[in-house]
FIKOL-799014 format. One record per residue (C-alpha): z, y negated, x negated; residue number from 1; residue in one letter. Coordinates in steps of 0.2 Angstrom, whole numbers. Layout:
FIKOL-799014
<site><up>Z</up><north>Y</north><east>X</east><nr>NUM</nr><rest>A</rest></site>
...
***
This chain:
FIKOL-799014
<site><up>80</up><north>26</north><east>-141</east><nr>1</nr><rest>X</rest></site>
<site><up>74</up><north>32</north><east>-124</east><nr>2</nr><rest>X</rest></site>
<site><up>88</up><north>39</north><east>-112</east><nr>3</nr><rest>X</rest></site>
<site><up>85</up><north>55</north><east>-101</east><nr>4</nr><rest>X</rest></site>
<site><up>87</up><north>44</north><east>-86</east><nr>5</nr><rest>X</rest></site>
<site><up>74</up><north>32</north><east>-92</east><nr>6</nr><rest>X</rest></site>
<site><up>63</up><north>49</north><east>-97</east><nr>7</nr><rest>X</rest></site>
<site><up>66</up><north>54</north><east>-77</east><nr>8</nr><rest>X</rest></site>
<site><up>59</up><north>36</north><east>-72</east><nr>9</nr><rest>X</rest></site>
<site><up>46</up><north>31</north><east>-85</east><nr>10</nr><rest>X</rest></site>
<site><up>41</up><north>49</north><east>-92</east><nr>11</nr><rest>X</rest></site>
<site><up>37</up><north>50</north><east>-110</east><nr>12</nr><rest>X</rest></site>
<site><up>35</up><north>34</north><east>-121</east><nr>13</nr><rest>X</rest></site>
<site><up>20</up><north>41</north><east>-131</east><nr>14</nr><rest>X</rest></site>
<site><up>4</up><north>39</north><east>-122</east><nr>15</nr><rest>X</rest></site>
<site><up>11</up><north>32</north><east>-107</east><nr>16</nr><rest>X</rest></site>
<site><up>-4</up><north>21</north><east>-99</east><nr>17</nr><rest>X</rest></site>
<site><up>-15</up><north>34</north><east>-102</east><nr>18</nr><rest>X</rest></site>
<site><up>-6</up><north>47</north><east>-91</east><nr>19</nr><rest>X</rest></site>
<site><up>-5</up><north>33</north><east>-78</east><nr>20</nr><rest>X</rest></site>
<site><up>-26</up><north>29</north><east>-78</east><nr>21</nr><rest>X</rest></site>
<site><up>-29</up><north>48</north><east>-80</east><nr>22</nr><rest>X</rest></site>
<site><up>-17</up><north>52</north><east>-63</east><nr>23</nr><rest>X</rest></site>
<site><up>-15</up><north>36</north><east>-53</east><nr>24</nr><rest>X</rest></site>
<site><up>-30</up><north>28</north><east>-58</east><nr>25</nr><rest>X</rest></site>
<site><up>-41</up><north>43</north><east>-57</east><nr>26</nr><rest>X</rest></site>
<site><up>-36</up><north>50</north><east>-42</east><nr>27</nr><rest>X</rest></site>
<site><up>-36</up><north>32</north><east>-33</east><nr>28</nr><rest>X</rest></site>
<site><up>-53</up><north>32</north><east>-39</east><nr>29</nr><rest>X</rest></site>
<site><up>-58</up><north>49</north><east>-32</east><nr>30</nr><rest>X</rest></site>
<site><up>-50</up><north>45</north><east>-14</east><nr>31</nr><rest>X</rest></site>
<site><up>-60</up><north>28</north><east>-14</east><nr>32</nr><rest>X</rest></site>
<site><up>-75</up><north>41</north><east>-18</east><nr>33</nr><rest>X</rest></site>
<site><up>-72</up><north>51</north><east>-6</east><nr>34</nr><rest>X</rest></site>
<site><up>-69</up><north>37</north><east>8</east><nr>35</nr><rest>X</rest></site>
<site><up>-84</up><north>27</north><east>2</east><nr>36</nr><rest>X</rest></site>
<site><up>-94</up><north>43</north><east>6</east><nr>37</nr><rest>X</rest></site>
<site><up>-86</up><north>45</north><east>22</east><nr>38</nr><rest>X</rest></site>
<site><up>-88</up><north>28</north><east>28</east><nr>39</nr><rest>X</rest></site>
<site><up>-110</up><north>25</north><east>22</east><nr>40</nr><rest>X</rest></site>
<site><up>-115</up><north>40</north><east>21</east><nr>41</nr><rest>X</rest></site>
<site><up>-125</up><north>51</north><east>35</east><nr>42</nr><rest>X</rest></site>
<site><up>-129</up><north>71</north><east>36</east><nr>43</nr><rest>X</rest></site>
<site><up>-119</up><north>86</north><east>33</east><nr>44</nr><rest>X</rest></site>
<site><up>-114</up><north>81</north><east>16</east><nr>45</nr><rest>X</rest></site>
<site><up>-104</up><north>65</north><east>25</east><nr>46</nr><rest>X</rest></site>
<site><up>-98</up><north>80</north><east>38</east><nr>47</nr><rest>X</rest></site>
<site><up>-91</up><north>91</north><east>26</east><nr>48</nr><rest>X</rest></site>
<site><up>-81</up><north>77</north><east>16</east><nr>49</nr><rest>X</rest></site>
<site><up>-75</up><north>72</north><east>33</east><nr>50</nr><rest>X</rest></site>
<site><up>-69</up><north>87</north><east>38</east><nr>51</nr><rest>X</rest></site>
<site><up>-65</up><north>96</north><east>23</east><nr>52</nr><rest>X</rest></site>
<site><up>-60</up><north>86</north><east>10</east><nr>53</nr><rest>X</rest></site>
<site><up>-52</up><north>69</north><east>17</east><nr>54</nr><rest>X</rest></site>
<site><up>-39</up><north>81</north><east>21</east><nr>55</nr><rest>X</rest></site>
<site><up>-37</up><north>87</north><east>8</east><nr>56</nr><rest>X</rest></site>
<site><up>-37</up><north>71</north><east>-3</east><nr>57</nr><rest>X</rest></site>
<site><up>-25</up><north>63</north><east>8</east><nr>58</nr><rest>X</rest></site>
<site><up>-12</up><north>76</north><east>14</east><nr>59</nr><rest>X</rest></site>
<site><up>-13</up><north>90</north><east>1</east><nr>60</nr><rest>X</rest></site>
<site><up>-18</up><north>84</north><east>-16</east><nr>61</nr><rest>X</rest></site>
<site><up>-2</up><north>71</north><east>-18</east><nr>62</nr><rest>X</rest></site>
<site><up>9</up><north>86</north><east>-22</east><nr>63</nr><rest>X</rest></site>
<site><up>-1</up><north>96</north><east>-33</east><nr>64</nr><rest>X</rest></site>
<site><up>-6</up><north>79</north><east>-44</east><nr>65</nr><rest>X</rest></site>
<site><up>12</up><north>74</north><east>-43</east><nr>66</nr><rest>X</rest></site>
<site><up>17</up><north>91</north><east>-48</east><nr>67</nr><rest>X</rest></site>
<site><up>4</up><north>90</north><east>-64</east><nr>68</nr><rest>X</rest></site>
<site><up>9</up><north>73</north><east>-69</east><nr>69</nr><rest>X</rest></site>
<site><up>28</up><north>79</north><east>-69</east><nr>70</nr><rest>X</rest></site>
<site><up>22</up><north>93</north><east>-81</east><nr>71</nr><rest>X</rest></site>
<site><up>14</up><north>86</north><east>-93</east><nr>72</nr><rest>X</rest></site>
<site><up>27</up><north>73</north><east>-94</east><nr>73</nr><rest>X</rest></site>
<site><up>24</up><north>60</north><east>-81</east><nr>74</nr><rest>X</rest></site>
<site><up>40</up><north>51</north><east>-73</east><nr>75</nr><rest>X</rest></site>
<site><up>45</up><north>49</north><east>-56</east><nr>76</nr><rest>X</rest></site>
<site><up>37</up><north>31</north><east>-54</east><nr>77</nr><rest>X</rest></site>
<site><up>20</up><north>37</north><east>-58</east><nr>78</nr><rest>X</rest></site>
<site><up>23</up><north>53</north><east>-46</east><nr>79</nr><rest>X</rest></site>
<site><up>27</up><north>38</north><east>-34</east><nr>80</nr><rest>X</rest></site>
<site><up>10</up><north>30</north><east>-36</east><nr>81</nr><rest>X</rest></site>
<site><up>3</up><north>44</north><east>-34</east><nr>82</nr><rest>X</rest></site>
<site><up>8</up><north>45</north><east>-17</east><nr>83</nr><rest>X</rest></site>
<site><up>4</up><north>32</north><east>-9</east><nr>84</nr><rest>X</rest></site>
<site><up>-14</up><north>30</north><east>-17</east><nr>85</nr><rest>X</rest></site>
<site><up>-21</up><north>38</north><east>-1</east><nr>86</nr><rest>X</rest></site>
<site><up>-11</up><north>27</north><east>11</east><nr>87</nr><rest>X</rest></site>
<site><up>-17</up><north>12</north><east>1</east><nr>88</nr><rest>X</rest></site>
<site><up>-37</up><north>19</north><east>-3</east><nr>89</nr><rest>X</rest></site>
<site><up>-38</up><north>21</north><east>17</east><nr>90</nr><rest>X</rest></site>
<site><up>-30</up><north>4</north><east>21</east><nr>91</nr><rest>X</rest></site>
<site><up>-40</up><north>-4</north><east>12</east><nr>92</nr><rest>X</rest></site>
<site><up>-57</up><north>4</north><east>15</east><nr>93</nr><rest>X</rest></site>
<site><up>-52</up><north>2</north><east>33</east><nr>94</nr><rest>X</rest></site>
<site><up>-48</up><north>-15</north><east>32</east><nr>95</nr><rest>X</rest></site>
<site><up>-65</up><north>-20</north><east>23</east><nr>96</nr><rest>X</rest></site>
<site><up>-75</up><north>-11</north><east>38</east><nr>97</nr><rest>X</rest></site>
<site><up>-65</up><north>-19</north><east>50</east><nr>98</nr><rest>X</rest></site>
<site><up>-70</up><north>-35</north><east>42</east><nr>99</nr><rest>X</rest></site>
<site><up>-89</up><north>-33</north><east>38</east><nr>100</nr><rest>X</rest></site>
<site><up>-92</up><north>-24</north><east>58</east><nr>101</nr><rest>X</rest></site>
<site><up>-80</up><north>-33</north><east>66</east><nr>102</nr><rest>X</rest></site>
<site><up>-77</up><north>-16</north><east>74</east><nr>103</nr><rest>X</rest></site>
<site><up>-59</up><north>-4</north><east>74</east><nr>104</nr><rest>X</rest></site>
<site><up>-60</up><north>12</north><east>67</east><nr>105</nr><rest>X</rest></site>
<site><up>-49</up><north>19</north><east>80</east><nr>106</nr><rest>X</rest></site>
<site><up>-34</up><north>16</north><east>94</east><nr>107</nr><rest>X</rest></site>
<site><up>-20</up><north>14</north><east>83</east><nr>108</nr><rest>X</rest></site>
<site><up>-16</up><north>1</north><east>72</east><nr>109</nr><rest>X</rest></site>
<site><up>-19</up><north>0</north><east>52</east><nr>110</nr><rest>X</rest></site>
<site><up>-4</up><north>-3</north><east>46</east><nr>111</nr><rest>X</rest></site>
<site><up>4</up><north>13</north><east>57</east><nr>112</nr><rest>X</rest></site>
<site><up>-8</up><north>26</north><east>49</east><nr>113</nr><rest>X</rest></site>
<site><up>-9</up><north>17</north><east>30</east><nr>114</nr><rest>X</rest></site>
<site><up>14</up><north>18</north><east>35</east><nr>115</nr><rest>X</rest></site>
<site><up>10</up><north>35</north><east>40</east><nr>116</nr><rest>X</rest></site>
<site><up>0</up><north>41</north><east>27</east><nr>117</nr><rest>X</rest></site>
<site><up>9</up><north>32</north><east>14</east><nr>118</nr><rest>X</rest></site>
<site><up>26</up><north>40</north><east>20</east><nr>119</nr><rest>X</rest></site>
<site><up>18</up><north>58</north><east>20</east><nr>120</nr><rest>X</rest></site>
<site><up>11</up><north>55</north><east>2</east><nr>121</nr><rest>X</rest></site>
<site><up>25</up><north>48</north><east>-6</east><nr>122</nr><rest>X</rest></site>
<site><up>37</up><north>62</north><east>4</east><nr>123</nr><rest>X</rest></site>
<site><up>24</up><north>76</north><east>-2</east><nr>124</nr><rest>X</rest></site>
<site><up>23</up><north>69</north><east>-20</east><nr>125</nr><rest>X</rest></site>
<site><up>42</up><north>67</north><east>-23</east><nr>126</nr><rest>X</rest></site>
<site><up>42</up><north>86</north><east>-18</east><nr>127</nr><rest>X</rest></site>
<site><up>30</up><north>90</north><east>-30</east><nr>128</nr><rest>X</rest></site>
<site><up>39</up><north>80</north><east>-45</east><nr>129</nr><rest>X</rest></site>
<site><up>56</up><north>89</north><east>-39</east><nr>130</nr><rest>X</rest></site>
<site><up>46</up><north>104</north><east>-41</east><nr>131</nr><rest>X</rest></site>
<site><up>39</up><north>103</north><east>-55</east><nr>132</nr><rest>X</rest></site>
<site><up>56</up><north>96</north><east>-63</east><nr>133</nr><rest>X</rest></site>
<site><up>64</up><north>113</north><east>-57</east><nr>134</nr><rest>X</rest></site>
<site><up>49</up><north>123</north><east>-68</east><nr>135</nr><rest>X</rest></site>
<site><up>51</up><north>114</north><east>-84</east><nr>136</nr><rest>X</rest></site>
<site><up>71</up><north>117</north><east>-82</east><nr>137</nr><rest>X</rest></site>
<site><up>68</up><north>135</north><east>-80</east><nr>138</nr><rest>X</rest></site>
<site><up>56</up><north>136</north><east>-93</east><nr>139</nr><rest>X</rest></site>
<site><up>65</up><north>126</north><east>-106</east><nr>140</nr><rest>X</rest></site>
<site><up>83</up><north>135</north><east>-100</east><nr>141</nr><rest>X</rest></site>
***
């Protein structure tokens, strides 16, 4: 029998790797995408995912995936990957550029903005678990 605190962790027993290819494994493969895109592509359509959506795919989307993971019955750990799939997607993206050109994407150093990243989207995704805890609790109150 499954304890409430292993619930919290794990979330529920019944279709568990699926929820965690859906949410982790999707959305890692959406950021990779979307970075991919950024990095060899050229033209407006390379603009707008730079400017619009790399944003939102690293800052924003953590929480509200987190949130929807936690709602259909996704534990914390899974909320967890789920933030730090940008920091990791970027670090590693960046690293491989950095070792095909030989050229630094920018002044600061990887491991600062993947530690950055990752601090933010884990941060943002535990508030979007806690969140979407507090709902469910109302709901089912």
């Amino acid at each position: 029998m499954i304890t409430v605190s292993e619930r919290l962790l794990w979330g529920r027993q019944e279709g568990r790797v699926r929820h965690w290819s859906v949410f982790v494994g999707g959305f890692a493969g959406v950021v990779l995408l979307l970075l991919l895109v950024i990095l060899l592509g050229s033209g407006s359509g390379s603009r707008l995912a730079y400017d619009l959506l790399l944003p939102v795919a690293i800052f924003y989307a953590s929480p509200i995936i987190s949130a929807l993971s936690a709602l259909r019955g996704g534990g914390l750990f899974v909320s967890l990957a789920v933030g730090g799939v940008p920091a990791v997607s970027f670090g590693v993206v960046a690293l491989g550029r950095l070792l095909m050109t030989g050229v630094s994407g920018g002044d600061s150093p990887l491991w600062a903005l993947v530690l950055a990243f990752g601090l933010f989207g884990i941060l943002g995704s535990m508030v979007g678990f806690l969140v979407a805890r507090g709902v469910l609790r109302f709901v089912e109150a």
